[in-house]
VMD Tcl script that draws the C-alpha trace (Angstrom):
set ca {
  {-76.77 93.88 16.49}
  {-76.29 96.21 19.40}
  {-77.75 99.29 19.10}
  {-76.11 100.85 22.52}
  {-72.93 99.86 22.05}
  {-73.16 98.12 25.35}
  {-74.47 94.15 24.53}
  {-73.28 91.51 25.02}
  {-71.27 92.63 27.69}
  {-70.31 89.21 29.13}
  {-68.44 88.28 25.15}
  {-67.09 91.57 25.09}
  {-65.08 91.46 28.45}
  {-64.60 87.92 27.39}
  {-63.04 88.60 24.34}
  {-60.68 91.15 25.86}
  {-59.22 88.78 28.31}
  {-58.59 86.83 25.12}
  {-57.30 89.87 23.52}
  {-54.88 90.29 26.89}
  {-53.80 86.48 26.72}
  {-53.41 86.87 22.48}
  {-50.99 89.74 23.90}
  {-49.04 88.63 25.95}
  {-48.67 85.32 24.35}
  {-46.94 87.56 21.63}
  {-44.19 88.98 23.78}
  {-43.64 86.18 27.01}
  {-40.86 84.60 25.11}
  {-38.49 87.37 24.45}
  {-36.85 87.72 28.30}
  {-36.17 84.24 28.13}
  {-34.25 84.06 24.71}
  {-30.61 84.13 27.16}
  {-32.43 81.37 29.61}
  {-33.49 79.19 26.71}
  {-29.93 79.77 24.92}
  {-27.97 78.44 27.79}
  {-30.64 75.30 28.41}
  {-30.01 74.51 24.62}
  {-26.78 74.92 24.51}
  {-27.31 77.61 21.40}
  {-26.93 81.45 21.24}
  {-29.02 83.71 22.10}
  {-28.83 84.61 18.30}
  {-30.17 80.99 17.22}
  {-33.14 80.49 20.18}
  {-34.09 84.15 18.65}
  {-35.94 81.80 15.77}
  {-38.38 80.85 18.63}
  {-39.85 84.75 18.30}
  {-39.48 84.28 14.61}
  {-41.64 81.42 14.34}
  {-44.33 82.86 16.69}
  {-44.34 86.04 14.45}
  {-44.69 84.59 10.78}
  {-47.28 82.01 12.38}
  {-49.31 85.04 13.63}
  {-48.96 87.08 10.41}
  {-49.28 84.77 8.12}
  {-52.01 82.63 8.99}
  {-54.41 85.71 8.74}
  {-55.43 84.85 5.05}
  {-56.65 81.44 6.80}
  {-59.00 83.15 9.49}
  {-60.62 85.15 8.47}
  {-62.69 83.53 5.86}
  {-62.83 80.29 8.47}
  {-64.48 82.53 10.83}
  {-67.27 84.09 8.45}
  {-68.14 80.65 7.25}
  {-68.26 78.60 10.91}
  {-68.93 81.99 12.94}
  {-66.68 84.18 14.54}
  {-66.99 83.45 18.03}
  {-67.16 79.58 17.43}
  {-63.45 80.04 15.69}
  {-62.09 82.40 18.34}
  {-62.68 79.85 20.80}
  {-61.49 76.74 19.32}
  {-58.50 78.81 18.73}
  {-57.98 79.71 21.96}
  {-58.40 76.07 23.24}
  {-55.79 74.95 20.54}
  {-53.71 77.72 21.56}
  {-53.47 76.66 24.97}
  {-52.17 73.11 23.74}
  {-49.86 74.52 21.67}
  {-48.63 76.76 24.83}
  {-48.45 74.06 27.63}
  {-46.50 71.51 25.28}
  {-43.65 74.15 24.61}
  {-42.87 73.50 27.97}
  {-42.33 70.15 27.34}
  {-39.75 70.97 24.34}
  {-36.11 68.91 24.29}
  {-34.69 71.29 21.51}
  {-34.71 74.64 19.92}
  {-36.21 73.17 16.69}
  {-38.89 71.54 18.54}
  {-40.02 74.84 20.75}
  {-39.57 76.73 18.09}
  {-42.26 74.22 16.18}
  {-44.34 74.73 19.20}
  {-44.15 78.36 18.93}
  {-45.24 78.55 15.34}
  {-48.25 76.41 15.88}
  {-49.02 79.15 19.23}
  {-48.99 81.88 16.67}
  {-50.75 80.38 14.22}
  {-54.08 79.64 16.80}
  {-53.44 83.05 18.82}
  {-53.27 84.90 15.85}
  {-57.03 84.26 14.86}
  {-58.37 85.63 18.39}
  {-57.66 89.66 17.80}
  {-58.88 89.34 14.09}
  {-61.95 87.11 14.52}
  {-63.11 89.27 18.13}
  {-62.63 92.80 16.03}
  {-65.10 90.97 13.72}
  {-67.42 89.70 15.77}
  {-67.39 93.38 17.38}
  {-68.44 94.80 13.86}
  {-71.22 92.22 13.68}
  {-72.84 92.72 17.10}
  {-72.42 97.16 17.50}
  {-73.47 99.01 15.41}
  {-71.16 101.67 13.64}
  {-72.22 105.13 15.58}
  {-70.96 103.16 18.79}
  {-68.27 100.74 17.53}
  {-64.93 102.90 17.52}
  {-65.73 103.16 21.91}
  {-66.02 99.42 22.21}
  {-63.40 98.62 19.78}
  {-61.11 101.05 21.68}
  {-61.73 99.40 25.59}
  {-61.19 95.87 23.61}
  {-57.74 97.40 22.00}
  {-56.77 97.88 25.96}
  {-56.81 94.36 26.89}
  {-54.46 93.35 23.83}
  {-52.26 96.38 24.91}
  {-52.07 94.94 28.43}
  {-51.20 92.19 27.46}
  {-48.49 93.04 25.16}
  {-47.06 95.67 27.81}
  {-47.03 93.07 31.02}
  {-46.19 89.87 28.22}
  {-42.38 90.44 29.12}
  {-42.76 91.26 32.47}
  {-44.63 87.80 33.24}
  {-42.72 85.98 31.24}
  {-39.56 87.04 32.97}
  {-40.80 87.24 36.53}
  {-42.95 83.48 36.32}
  {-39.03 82.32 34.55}
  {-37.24 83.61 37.63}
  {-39.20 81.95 39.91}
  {-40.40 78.32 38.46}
  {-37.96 78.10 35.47}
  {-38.57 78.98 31.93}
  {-41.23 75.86 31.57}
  {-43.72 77.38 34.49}
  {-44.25 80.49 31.89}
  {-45.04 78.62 29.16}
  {-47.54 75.99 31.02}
  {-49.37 79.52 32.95}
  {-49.66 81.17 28.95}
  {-51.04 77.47 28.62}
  {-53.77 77.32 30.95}
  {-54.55 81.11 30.88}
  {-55.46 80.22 27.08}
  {-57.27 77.12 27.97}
  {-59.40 78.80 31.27}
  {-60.46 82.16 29.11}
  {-61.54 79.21 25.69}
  {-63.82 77.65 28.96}
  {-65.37 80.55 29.35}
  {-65.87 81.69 26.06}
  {-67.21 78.24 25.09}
  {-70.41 78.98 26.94}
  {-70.95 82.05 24.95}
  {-69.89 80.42 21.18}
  {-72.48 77.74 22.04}
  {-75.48 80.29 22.24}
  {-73.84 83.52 19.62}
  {-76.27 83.70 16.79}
  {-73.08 86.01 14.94}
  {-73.50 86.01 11.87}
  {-72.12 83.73 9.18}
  {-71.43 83.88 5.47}
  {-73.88 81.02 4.45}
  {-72.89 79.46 1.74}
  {-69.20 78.77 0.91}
  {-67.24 81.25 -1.13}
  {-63.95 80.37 -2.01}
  {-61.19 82.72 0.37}
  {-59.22 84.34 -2.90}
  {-62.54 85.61 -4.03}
  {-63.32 87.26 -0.70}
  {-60.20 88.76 -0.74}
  {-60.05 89.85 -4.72}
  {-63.66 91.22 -3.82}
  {-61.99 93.32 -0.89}
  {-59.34 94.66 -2.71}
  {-60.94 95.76 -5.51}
  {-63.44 97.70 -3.18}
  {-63.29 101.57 -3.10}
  {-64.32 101.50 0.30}
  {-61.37 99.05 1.57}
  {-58.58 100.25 -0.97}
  {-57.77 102.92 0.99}
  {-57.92 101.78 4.63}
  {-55.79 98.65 3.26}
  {-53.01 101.33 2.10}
  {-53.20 103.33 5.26}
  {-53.20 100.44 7.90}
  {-49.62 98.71 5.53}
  {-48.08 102.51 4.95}
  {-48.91 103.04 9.16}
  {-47.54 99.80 10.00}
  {-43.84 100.53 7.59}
  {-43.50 104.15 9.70}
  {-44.46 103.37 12.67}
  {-43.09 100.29 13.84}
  {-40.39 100.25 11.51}
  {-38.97 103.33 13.72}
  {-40.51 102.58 17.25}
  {-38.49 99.28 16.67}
  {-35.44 101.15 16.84}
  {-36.45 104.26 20.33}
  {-35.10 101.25 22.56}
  {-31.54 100.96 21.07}
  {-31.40 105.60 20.48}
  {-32.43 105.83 24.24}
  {-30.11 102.83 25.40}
  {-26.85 104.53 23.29}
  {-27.93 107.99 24.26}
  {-28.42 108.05 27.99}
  {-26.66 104.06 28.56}
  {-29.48 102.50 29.86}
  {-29.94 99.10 31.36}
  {-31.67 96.49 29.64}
  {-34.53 96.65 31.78}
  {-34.67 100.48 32.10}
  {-34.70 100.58 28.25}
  {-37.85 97.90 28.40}
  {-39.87 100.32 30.66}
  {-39.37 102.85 28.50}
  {-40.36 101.28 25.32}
  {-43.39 99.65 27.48}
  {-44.84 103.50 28.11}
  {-46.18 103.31 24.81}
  {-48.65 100.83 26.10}
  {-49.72 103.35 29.36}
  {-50.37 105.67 25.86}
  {-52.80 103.10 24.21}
  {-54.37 102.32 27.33}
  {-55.16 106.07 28.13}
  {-56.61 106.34 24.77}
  {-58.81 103.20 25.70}
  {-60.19 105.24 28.75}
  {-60.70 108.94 26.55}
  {-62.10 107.18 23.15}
  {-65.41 108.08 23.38}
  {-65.17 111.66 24.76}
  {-62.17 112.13 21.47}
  {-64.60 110.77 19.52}
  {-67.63 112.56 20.47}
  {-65.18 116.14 20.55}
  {-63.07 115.57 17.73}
  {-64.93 113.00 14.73}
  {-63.49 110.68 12.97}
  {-61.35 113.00 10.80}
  {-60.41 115.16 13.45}
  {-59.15 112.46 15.21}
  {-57.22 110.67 12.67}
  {-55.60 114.04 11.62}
  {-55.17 115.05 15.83}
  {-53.04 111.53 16.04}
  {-50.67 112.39 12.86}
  {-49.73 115.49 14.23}
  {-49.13 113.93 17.70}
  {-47.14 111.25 16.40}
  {-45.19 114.38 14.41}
  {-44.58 115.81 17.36}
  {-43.57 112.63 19.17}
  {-40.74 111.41 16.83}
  {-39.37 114.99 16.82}
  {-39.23 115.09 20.26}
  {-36.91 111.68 20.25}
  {-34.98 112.66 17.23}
  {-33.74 115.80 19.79}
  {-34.60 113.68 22.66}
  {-32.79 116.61 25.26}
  {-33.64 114.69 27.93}
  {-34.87 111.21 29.37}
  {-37.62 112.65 31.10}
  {-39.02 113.65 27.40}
  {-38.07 110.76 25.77}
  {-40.21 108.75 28.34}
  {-43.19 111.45 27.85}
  {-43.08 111.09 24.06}
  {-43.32 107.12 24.38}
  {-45.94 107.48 26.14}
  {-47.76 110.29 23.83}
  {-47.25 107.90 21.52}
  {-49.36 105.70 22.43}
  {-52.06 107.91 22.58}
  {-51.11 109.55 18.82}
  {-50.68 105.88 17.48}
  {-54.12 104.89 18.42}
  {-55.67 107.76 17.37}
  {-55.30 106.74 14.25}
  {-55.02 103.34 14.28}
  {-58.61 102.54 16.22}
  {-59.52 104.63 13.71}
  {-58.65 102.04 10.74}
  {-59.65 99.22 12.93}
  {-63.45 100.78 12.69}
  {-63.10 101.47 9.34}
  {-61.90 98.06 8.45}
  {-64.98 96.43 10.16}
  {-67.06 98.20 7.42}
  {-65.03 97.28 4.42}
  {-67.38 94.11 3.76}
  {-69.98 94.03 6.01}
  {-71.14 90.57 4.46}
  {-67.46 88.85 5.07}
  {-66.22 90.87 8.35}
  {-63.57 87.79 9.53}
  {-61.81 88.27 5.76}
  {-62.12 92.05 5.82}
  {-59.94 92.06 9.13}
  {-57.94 89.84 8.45}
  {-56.80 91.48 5.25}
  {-56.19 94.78 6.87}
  {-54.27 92.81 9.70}
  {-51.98 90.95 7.09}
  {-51.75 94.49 5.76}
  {-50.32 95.73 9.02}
  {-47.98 92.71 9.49}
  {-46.73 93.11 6.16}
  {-46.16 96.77 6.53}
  {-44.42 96.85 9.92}
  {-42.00 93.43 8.52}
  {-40.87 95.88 5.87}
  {-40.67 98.91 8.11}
  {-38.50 97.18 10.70}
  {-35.76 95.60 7.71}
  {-35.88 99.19 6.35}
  {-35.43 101.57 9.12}
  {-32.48 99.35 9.80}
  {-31.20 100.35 6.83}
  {-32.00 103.83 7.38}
  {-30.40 103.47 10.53}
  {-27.21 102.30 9.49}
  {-26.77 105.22 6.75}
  {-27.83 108.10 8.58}
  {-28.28 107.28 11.98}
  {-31.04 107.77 14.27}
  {-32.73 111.14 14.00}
  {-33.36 111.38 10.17}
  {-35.12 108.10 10.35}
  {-37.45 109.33 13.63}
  {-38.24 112.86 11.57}
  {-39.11 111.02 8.46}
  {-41.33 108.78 10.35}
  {-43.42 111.36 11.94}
  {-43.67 113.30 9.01}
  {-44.69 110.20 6.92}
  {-47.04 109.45 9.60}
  {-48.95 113.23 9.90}
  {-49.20 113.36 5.61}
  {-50.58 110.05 6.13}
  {-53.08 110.93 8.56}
  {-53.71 114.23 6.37}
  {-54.83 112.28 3.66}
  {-56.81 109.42 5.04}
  {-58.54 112.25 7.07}
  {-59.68 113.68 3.51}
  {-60.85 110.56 2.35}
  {-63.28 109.50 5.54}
  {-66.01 111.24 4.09}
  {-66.24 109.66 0.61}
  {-65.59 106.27 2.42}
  {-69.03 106.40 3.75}
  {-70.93 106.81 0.78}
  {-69.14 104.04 -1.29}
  {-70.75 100.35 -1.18}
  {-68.98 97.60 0.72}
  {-67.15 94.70 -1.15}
  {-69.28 92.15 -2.98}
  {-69.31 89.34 -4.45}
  {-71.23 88.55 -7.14}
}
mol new
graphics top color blue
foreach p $ca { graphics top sphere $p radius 0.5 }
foreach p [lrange $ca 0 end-1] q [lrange $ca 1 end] { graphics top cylinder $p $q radius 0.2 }
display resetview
């Protein structure tokens, strides 16, 4: 284990290019859902199932990875997945049917979907905890990247070689950054679990913890506010100022210039601030935020409170992510995993909710209840921080 927060640096900016390719891997497909309707003769409704089937792949298969990666080693996994990933990418270009890229998709999700996990891990393992919330914050900036230029490369590479030229560059991007990291997986000396122990223990272990049970309830209560309502700033903004498609997308991407500056100001927010104050400095922002685009006077604050909230969000989420590293220190690919299921879970609910919500009341009283969800929330994780670190990890005996 590190104990500067600083080695190895050569798997750490490794692992963030896999974090940017994870990212935008998640997100390339959705400007092409009209150009892949109309070369399938289907709507844009039905190719829609190829975002579908990338999303349950990459939720669901979390349960899978994370005790894979504590048994075979973390790094080992995250590059085999990568390497299958970039297969699975490259043949969806050679797809005759909505069914079959939509097959191909679900078996890209399923291999990308270990990298973010399984490198959040394998950060835990290798920095120690006094340091880990800085590196695990510059590492959160590569998946952000990705996820914020995702559409944006997907679109541009579409318009200029056809939809197929997107998927075969997501293809070898995968397959050139699982080279690389190959070199490193053959020498890490991460650690591993040992003997076998059957996943559903793991996991009972986990949840029965003091220490996880309440980061697991923050991270799936975080996910249900917070993207269940950010899903819906693209359609208020679009209805209340009748934006174009594409100025609505650069709106909704400021959120990742938000995450990004937090990225570059984590360890001076950290150092100032603590974990608590942090955690309870990125409810309020995200308070703040949502009220500011349940009014939303203007465009130019709408596009400020995106952004802010970016910086609120992450906050509190790095925050989580750090905690979750610690919540079984003996079985850190399981631990993450669970608390990303958690989050997937939470933000599938949020999203059919909020809908809901939506539908009833309309926009505003959905975006105030979200930030005020969000700040009690952070109030009373913020109280628990302390008694977190005096509670033992999961076991397993």
């Amino acid at each position: 284990m590190s104990h500067d927060g600083t080695a190895p640096r050569r798997a750490l900016l490794l692992l963030a290019c896999a974090g940017f390719v994870s990212g935008a891997s998640m997100r390339v497909a959705e400007p092409l859902l009209p150009t892949l309707a109309r070369e399938f003769g289907a709507g844009v409704r039905e190719a829609s199932v190829v975002l579908a089937a990338f999303s349950v792949a990459y939720g669901s298969f979390q349960i899978v990875h994370g005790p894979l990666g504590d048994r075979v080693g973390k790094l080992r996994l995250a590059t085999a997945a990568m390497l299958l990933a970039a297969v699975a990418a490259m043949a969806c270009a050679a797809a005759s049917s909505i069914e079959a890229l939509s097959a191909l998709r679900f078996a890209t999700g399923m291999f990308s979907g270990a990298i973010i996990p399984l490198s959040l891990a394998w950060i835990g393992d290798h920095v120690d905890y006094a340091h880990r919330q800085a590196v695990l914050g510059r590492f959160v900036a590569g998946t952000l990247l990705g996820q914020s230029f995702g559409p944006l490369l997907g679109g541009t590479l579409s318009d200029l070689a056809g939809w197929h030229a997107t998927f075969v560059a997501l293809g070898a991007a995968f397959l050139l950054v699982g080279f690389a990291l190959a070199a490193d997986a053959r020498h890490d000396r991460g650690k591993t679990s040992g003997a076998p122990v059957a996943a559903w223990r793991q996991y009972l272990a986990i949840l029965r913890s003091p220490r996880a049970r309440p980061v697991l309830f923050t991270v799936g209560v975080e996910g249900f506010l917070f993207f269940g309502a950010l899903g819906f700033v693209g359609a208020y903004a679009h209805q209340r100022f009748g934006l174009s498609d594409t100025a609505t997308g650069v709106l909704v991407a400021g959120f990742g210039v938000g995450g990004v500056a937090y990225s570059l100001l984590v360890r001076q927010l950290v150092g100032r601030l603590g974990e608590a104050g942090l955690v309870v400095a990125g409810g309020v922002t995200l308070l703040g935020c949502f009220l500011a685009l349940a009014c939303m006077p203007l465009l130019a604050v709408a596009a400020t409170a995106v952004g802010v909230m970016g910086l609120g969000f992450y906050m509190l989420h790095n925050t989580l992510q750090t905690r979750a590293t610690e919540m079984a220190p003996d079985a850190r690919g399981a631990g993450v995993s669970f608390f990303a299921l958690c989050l997937f879970l939470g933000q599938a609910a949020g999203v059919s909710t909020f809908g809901l919500m939506v539908e009833r009341f309309g926009y505003r009283w959905p975006f105030v209840a979200a930030g005020a969800g969000l700040a009690a929330l952070a109030w009373w994780f913020s109280a628990r921080l302390m008694a977190l670190r005096s509670r033992p990890p999961a076991g397993y005996g």
